[in-house]
N, C-alpha and C positions, 0 to 999 in steps of 0.2 A: 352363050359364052360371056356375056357381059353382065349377066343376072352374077355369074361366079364370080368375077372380077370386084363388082361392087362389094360382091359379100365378105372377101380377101378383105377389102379397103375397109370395111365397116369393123372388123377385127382384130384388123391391126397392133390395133394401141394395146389388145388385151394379151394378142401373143408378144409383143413386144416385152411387158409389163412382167408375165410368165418365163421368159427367157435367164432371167439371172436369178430367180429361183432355183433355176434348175441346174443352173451351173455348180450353186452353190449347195442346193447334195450334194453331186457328182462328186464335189472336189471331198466333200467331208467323206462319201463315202468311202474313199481312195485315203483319205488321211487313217482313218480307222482303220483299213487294211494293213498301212502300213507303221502305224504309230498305237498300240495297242493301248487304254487307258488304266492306269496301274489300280488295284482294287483295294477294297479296305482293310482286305485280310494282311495284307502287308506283300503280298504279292505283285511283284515288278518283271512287266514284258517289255527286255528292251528292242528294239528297231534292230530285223536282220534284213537285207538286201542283197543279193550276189551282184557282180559285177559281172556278171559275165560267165564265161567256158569254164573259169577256174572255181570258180562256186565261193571263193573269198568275201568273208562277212566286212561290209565297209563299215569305218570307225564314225563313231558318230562325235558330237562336240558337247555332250552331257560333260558332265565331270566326274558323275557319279557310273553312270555307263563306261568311262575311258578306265578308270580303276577295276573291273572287272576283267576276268580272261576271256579270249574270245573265241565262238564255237563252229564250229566248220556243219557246212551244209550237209543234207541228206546227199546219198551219192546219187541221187536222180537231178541234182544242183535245183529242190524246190528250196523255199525259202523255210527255216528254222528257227520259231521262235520257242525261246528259252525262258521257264518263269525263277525268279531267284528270292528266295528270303530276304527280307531287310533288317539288319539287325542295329540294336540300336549302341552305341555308345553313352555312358552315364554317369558321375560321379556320387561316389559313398562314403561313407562312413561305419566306424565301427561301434553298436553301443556301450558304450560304459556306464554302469549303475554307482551313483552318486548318493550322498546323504547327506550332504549339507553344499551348498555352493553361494556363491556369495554376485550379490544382483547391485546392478547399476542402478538406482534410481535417478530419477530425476521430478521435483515438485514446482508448481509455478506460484511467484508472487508476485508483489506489486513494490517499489520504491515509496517510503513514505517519508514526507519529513521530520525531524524529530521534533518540529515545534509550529504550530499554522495557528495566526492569530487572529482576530477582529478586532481592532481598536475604536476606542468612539469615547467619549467624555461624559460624565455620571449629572451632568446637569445642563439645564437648558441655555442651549446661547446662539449667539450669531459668527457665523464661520467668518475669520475678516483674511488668513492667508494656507493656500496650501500648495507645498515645495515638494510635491512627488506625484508621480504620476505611475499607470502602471507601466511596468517591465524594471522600473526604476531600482537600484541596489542602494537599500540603506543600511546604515552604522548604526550599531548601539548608542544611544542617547542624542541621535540627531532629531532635530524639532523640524516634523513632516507638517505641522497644521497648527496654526492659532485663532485662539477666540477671541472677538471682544470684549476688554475688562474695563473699560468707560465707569461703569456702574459699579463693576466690586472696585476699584482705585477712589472712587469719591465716598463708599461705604468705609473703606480704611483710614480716609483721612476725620469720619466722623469719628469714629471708633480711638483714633490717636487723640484726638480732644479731649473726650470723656476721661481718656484713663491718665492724659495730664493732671489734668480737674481734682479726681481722685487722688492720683499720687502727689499732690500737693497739700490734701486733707490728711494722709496720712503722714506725709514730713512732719505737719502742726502735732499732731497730737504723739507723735513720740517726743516732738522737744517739748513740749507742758509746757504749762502757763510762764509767761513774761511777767520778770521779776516787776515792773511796776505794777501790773494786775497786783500783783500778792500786796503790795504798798496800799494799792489805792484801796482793797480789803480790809487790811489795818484801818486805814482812816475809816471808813465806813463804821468799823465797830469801836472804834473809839468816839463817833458822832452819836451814836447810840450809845454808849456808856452815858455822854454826858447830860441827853436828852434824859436817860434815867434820872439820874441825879436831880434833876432838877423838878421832876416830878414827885420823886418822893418827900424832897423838901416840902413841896406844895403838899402833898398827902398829907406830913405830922404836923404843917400848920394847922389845917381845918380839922382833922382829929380833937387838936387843942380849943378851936371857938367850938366843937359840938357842944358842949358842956356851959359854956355860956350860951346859950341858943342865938350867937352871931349868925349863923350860919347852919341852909339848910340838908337832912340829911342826905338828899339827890347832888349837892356838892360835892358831899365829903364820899360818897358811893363814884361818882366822877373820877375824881381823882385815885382813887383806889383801882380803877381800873384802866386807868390810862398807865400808870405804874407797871401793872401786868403786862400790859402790851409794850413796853419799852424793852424789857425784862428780854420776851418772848424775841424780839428782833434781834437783841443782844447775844443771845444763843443762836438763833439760825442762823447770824455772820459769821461766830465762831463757827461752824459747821463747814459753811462753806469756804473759808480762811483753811480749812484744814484740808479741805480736799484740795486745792487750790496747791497745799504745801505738798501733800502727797504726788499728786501728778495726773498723769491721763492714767485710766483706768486700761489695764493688758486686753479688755473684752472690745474694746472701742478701737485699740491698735489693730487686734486681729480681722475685727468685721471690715475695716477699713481696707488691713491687705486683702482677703477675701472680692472685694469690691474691684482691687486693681488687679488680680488674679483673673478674675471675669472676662474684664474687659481686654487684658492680654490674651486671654484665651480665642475671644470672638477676633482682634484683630488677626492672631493665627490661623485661626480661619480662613477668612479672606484671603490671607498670603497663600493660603494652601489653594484656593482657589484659584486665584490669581497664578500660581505654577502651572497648576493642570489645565489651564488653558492654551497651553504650551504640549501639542501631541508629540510624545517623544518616540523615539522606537526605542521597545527593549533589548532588542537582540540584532545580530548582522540577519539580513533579511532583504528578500526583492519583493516588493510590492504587486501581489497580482491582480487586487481590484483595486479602484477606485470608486468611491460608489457615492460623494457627495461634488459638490461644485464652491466656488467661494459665493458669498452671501447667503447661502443657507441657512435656516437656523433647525438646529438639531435638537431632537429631544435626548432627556438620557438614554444611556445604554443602544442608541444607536450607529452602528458602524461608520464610519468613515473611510478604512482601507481592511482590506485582509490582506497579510503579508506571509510568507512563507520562509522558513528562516533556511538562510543555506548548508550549504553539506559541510558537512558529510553526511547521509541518509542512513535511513532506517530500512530492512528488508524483512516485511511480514510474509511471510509464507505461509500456508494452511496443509498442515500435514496430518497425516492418523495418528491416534493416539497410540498404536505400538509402535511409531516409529519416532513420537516424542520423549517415550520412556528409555528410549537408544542415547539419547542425547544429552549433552552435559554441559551447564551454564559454563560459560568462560571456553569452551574451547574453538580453533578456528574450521570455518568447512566451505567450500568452495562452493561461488557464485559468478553463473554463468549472465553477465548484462551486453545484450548487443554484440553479442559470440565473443566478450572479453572476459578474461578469468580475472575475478575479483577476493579477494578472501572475505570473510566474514566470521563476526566472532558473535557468537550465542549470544543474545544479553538476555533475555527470559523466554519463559513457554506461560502463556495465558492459561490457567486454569480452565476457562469454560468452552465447550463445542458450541460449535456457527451452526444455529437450527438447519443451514439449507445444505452445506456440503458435510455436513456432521466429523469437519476436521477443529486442531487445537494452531491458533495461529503461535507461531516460533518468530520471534525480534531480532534480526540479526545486526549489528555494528559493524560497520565495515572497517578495515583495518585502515590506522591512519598510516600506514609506509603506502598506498595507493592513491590519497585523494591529496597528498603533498602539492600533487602538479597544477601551474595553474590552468590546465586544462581538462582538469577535472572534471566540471560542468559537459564539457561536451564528451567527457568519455564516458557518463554516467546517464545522459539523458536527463528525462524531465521525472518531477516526482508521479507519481502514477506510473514509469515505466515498469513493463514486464519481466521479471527475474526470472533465473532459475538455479533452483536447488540442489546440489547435485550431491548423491550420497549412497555408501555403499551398503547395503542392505544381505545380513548372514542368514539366509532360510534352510529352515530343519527341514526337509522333506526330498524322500526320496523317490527318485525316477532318471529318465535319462532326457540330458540336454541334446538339441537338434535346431537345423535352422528353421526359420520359419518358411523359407522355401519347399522344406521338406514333406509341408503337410496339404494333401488333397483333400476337399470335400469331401464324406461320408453321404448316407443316407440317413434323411432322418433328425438332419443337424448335428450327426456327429462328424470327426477328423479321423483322418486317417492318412497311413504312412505305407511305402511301398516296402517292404525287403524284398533284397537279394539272395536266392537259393541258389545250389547248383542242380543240374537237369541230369547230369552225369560224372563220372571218374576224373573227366577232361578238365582244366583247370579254365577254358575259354565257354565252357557250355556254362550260361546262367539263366536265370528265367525271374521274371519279380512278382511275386503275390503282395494281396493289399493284406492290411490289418490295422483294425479300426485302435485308438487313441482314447488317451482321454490327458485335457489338457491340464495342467496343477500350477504351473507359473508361465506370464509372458513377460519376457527384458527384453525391451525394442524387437531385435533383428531374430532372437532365438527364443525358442519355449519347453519346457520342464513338461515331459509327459511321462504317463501310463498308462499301462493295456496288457494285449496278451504277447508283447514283445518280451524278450529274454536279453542277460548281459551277453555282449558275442555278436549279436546279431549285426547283419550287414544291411543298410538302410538306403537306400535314395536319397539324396541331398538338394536336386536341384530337378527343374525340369518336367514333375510328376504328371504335369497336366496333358502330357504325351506317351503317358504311357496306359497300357489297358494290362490288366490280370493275366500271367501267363503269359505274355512277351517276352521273344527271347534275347537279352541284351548283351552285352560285352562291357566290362571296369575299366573307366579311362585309365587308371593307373595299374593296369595289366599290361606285361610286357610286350601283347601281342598288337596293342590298340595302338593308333600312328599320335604321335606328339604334338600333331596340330592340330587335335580336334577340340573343338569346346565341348561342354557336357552338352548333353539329349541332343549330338550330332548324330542323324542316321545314315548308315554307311549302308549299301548293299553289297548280299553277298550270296557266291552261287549257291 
């Protein structure tokens, strides 16, 4: 007796462990009895139970059960289960065959602005001030930056020297010679008249002793040529007496202004220099880099700021070339920026396609009755923001329009759409077969197909993915179907 006792206690834990097991058949197989599990054929056993002597089927708290009539027991009062068709509720459509309909598009771009600059100065120097920084909004001809001009200011004032200098050689020679010059001219050539004279005296004396041999003939060859040479000086005073009367020569005025031309030229220079050391901005504009420091020194042609001039913006879009040939410089078309409706007016269509989206970019100008406000800036975004283009599109081709709900998976990678037949004379007997598609336009929410569908035909709208071939349904908008159902609501029915 105690060999058993041990053995009870040594097994315990495992009939214990076994125990809710088995409860837990028991109860499911009792649920199964009484709770039948509905099949895929679309067949539904609802829950019959008698209460008793009267054989009365109790109501259960389905919803879909309580909407059914209810059926009375075998007369032996066993229990009666009842299988019922589930038929489904759906919404449709009728098709109509189209030949032209007219599509929504919609294209995306970018805000650009109509002017983004680099500024920087064309010669080398030292940064000595700079009045902006970025985020900063500048004004047409504000000075954002200067250079040091130490160097060109001391060039200028040599440059002013020289062409005093100059233009005081040229005052001289347009007023010509001072009347005492012309004087003292005179007397020079009447000092040499007289110097003549008295030579040639002395010549016809010793002329006269040759003949008595007074005198030798290297004398009288002397004076005969000192004669000459009085003569000679006598003429080149005259000469110069004359040019003297005449005046300055017009080739000597000109080379002179020529000279002060020069030098006005070079001092222009420098002034020019001496300006553009002075960074002005061209246009209204907020400064988005800054990209030097003060004391820098910069070579030419290197930036200083990039500034981006303000709005009113530019909107390039990239669209197909048969939908640029739709379009007509100057006129206005709706742009949608940060879900606000904006106008836009054409300004050009670029000639050449973007090698990567093989579209033509479209220039739009926004309309000035929208950027008046001054909150503009914040109802426009930033430039780089995302646009969109909205436009109605006329396509030739004919099929019938459907939602996009409308269409199931195919085999094969094709689509396909359910129609509605009738099974019978009865106006509630329907049934839906599939039929494959082929799709020719998608606009958003609906798509443009064809196939072996006909105009007339009654289609599925919504829901398909509950339905199988040969299903028998019911049209929500048939008299007999209840008011509050949603589409592909399944109702059963006995």
């Amino acid at each position: 007796m105690s060999y058993f006792f041990q053995l009870w206690c040594s097994r315990r834990h495992t009939i214990l462990s076994i125990i809710p097991f088995v409860i837990f058949l028991v109860s499911n197989s009792a649920c199964a009895q009484i709770h039948p599990v509905a099949q895929p054929s679309l067949l539904v056993d609802f829950p019959s139970t008698t209460d008793g002597e009267n054989g009365a089927i109790e109501s259960t708290d389905s919803p879909v059960a309580s909407s059914i009539p209810q059926t009375s027991s075998s007369p032996d009062n066993s229990p009666l289960s009842t299988n019922s068709v589930e038929t489904t509720y759906v919404s449709t459509t009728v098709l109509a065959l189209q030949s032209q309909s007219s599509l929504s598009r919609s294209f995306t771009g970018t805000l650009v602005a109509r002017r983004v600059s680099e500024l920087g100065y064309k010669r080398i120097g030292l940064i000595e001030m700079l009045s902006a920084d970025q985020g900063d909004e500048i004004r047409e001809g504000q000075v954002i930056a200067m250079m040091d001009t130490r160097v060109l200011e001391s060039e200028k004032a040599v440059l002013s020297a020289q062409r005093n200098a100059a233009m005081a050689r040229l005052d001289e020679l347009v007023a010509g010679p001072r009347r005492q010059t012309i004087d003292a001219a005179y007397a020079l050539l009447n000092e040499f008249r007289a110097v003549r004279e008295q030579l040639y005296s002395t010549y016809q004396r010793r002329v006269k002793l040759a003949n008595t041999d007074a005198i030798s003939v290297q004398d009288i060859d002397d004076a005969r040529h000192q004669l000459a040479a009085a003569e000679a000086k006598i003429q080149a005073q005259q000469f110069a007496l004359s040019e003297l009367e005449e005046g300055t020569r017009k080739e000597q005025i000109a080379a002179q202004q020529a000279e002060v031309a020069r030098l006005d030229a070079s001092i222009a220079n420098i002034e020019v220099q001496i300006q553009e050391s002075k960074l002005v901005a061209p246009y209204n504009a907020i400064v988005s880099r800054r990209l030097v420091d003060e004391g820098a020194i910069v070579q030419p042609g290197v930036p200083l700021f990039k500034i981006v001039e303000l709005a009113p913006y530019e909107a390039w879009v990239g669209l197909p070339p048969e939908i640029c040939d739709g379009l007509r410089i100057g006129n206005d078309y709706p742009l949608d920026v940060h879900g606000q409706a904006f106008k836009a007016r054409l300004k050009a269509v670029l000639p050449e396609l973007d090698t990567a989206t093989r579209t033509q970019t479209a220039i739009l100008d926004l309309d000035p009755n929208y950027i008046a406000g001054s909150d503009f800036d914040q109802r426009m975004g930033a430039v780089g923001e995302i646009v969109n283009l909205n436009l109605e599109q006329t396509v030739e081709q004919t099929g019938y329009w459907l939602p996009v709900s409308a269409l199931t998976r195919g085999v094969k990678g094709l689509w396909s759409v359910y129609l509605v037949v009738k099974e019978s004379d009865q106006d509630s007997d329907w049934s839906v077969q599939r039929s494959d598609v082929e799709i020719a336009q998608i606009d958003s929410s609906r798509v443009l197909i064809n196939g072996t569908i006909k105009n007339g035909d009654r289609v599925v709208t919504s829901g398909v993915q509950k339905l199988t071939p040969g299903q028998r349904v019911k049209l929500i908008n048939d008299s007999t179907s209840p008011d509050s159902l949603s589409p592909v609501q399944p109702v059963s029915k006995q």
